[in-house]
C-alpha positions as CSV (number, residue, x, y, z in Angstrom):
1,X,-0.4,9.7,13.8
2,X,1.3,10.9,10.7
3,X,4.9,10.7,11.9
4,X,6.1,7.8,10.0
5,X,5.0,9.9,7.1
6,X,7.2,12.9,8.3
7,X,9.9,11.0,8.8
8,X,10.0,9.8,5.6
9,X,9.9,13.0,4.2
10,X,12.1,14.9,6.4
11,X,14.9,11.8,6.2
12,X,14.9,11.2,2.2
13,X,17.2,13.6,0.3
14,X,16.8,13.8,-3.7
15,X,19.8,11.8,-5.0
16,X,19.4,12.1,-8.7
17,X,16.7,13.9,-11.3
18,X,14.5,11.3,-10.8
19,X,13.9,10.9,-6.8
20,X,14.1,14.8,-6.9
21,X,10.4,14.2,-8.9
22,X,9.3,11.4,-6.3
23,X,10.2,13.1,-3.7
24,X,8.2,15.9,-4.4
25,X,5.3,13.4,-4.9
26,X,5.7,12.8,-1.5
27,X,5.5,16.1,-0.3
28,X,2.1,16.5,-2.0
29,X,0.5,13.0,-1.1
30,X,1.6,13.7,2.5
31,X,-0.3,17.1,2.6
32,X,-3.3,15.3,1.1
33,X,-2.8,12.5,3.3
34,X,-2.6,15.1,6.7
35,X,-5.7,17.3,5.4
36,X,-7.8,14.0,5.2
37,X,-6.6,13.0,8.8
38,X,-7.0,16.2,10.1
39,X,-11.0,16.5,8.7
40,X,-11.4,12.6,10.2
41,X,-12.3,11.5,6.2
42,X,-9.5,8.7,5.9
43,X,-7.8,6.0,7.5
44,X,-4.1,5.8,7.9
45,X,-2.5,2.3,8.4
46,X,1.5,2.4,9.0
47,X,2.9,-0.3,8.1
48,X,6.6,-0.5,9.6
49,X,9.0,-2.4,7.5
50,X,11.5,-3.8,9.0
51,X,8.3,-6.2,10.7
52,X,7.9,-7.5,7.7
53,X,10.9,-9.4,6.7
54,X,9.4,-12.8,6.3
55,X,6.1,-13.8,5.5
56,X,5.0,-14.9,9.1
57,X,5.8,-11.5,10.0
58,X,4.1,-9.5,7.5
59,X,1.1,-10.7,8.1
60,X,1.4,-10.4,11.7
61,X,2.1,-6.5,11.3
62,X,-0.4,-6.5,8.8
63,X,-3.1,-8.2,10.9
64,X,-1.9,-5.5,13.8
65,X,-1.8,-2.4,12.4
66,X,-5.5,-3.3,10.6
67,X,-7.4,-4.7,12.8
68,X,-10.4,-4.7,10.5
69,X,-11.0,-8.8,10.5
70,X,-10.9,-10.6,13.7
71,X,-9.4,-14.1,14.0
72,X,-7.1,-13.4,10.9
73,X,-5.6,-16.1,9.4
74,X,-1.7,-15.1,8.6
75,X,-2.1,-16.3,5.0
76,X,-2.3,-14.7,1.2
77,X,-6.5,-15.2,1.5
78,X,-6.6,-13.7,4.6
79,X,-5.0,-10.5,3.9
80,X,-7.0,-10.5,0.5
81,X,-9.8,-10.1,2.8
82,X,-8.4,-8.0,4.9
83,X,-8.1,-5.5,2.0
84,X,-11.4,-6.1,0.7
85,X,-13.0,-5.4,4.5
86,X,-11.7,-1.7,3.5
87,X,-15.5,-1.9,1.4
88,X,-17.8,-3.2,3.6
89,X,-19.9,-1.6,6.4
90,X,-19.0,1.5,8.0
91,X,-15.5,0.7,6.7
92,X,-16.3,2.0,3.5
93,X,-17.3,5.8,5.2
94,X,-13.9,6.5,5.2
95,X,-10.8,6.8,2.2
96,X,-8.1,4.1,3.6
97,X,-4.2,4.9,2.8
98,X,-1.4,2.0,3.9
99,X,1.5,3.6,4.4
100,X,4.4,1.0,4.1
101,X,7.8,2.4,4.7
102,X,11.4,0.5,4.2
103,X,9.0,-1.9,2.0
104,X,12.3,-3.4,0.6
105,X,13.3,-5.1,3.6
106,X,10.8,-7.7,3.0
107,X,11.9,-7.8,-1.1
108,X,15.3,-7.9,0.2
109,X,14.7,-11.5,2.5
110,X,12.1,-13.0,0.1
111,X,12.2,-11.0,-3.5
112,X,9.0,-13.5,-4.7
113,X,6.5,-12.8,-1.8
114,X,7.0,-9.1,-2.1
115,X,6.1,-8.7,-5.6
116,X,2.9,-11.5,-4.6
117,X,2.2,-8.8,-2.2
118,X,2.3,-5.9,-4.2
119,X,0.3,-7.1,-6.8
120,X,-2.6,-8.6,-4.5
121,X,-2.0,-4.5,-3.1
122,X,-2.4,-2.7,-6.2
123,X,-5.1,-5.4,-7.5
124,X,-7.5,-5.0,-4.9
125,X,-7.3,-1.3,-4.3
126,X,-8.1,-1.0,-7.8
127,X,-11.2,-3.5,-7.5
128,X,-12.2,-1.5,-4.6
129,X,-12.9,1.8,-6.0
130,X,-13.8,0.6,-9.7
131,X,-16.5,-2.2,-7.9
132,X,-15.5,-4.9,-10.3
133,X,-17.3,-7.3,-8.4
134,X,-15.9,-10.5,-9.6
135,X,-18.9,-13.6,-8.3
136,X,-16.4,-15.6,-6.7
137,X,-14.4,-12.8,-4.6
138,X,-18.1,-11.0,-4.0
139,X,-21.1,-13.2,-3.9
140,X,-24.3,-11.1,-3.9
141,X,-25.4,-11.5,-0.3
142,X,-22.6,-8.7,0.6
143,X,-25.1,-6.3,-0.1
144,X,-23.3,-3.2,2.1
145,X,-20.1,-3.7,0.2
146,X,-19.5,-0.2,-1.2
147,X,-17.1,1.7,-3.4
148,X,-13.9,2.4,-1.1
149,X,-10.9,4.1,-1.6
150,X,-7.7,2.2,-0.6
151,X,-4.4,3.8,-1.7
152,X,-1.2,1.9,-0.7
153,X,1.9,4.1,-0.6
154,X,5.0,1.4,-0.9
155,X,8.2,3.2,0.1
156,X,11.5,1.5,-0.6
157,X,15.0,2.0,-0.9
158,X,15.7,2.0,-4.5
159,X,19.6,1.3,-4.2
160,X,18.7,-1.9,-2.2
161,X,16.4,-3.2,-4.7
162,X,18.1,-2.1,-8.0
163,X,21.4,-4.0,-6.3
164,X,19.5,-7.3,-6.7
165,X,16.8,-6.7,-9.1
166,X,16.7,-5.0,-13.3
167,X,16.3,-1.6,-12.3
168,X,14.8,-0.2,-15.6
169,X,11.8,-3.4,-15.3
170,X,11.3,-2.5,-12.0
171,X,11.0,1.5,-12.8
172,X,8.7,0.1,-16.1
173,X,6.7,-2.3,-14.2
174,X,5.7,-0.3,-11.0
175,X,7.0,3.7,-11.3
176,X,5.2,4.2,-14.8
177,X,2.4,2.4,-15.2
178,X,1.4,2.5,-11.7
179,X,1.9,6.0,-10.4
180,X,1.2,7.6,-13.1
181,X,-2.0,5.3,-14.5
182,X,-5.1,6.9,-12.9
183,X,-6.6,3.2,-13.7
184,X,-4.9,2.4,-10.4
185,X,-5.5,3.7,-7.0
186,X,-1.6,3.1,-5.1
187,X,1.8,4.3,-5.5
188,X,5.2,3.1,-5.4
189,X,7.7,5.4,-3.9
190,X,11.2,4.8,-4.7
191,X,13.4,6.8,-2.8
């Protein structure tokens, strides 16, 4: 179950001070991740990046390796939902962790959805374990919605996406405030 994780681990080799730091990040969310497997108290999604270069296909991977909604609808408000199903029911026993590795192929073919994506990821992960239930996204009769934890771990190739995109905004935007702000419950991992 975990060997997407391991193979990102094993495969990545620090190239510079600061992927020496991330890498050990990974090293400890990975043995968090495996000790929460092992004692059956989360759920691992694997996302596999290179099926998700386009939209139509990342929601298609999505929608298959999360099979939490039936009859999903391949769009932006369906996979807000399919986040959100994380909460509800017996869903919300369990801590949920998407692991999405070579994330950048998708920024790569379509630079606009990806950061869509992302955002939507980090939002509702964040709504999901502070219950900021907002009346529109969750009307009151969804009374078994709980408190859930949903981490997303976004693993990309940094020397693909600083070769098309401001490196230093990218490391501001994502690496600092959002690993390192407990306000929000995911990770980018740039290796």
């Amino acid at each position: 179950m975990l060997s997407k994780l391991d193979k990102i681990i094993n495969s990545n080799k620090p190239r510079n001070a600061v992927c020496t730091s991330e890498n050990k990040n990974i090293n400890i969310i990975s043995n968090y991740i495996k000790k929460e497997v092992q004692n059956n108290e989360c759920i691992l999604y694997e996302i596999d990046g290179s099926k998700t270069l386009s939209e139509k296909s990342f929601f298609k991977e999505f929608s298959n390796k999360m099979p939490l909604i039936k009859g999903f609808g391949h769009n932006m408000a369906a996979f807000m939902d399919l986040l959100r199903t994380c909460g509800y029911g017996s869903n919300s026993d369990f801590n949920h962790y998407i692991l999405w590795d070579n994330a950048h192929l998708l920024y790569k073919n379509n630079p606009d959805f990806f950061y869509e994506v992302i955002d939507i990821m980090f939002g509702i992960s964040k709504e999901l374990v502070d219950c900021e239930k907002e009346k529109d996204k969750f009307p009151l009769e969804f009374v078994d919605w709980e408190p859930t934890l949903l981490r997303c771990f976004i693993v990309a190739d940094l020397s693909i996406l600083k070769d098309n995109y401001d490196f230093t905004k990218l490391h501001d935007e994502f690496w600092n405030r959002i690993f390192y702000d407990r306000e929000s419950n995911s990770e980018l991992l740039m290796l």
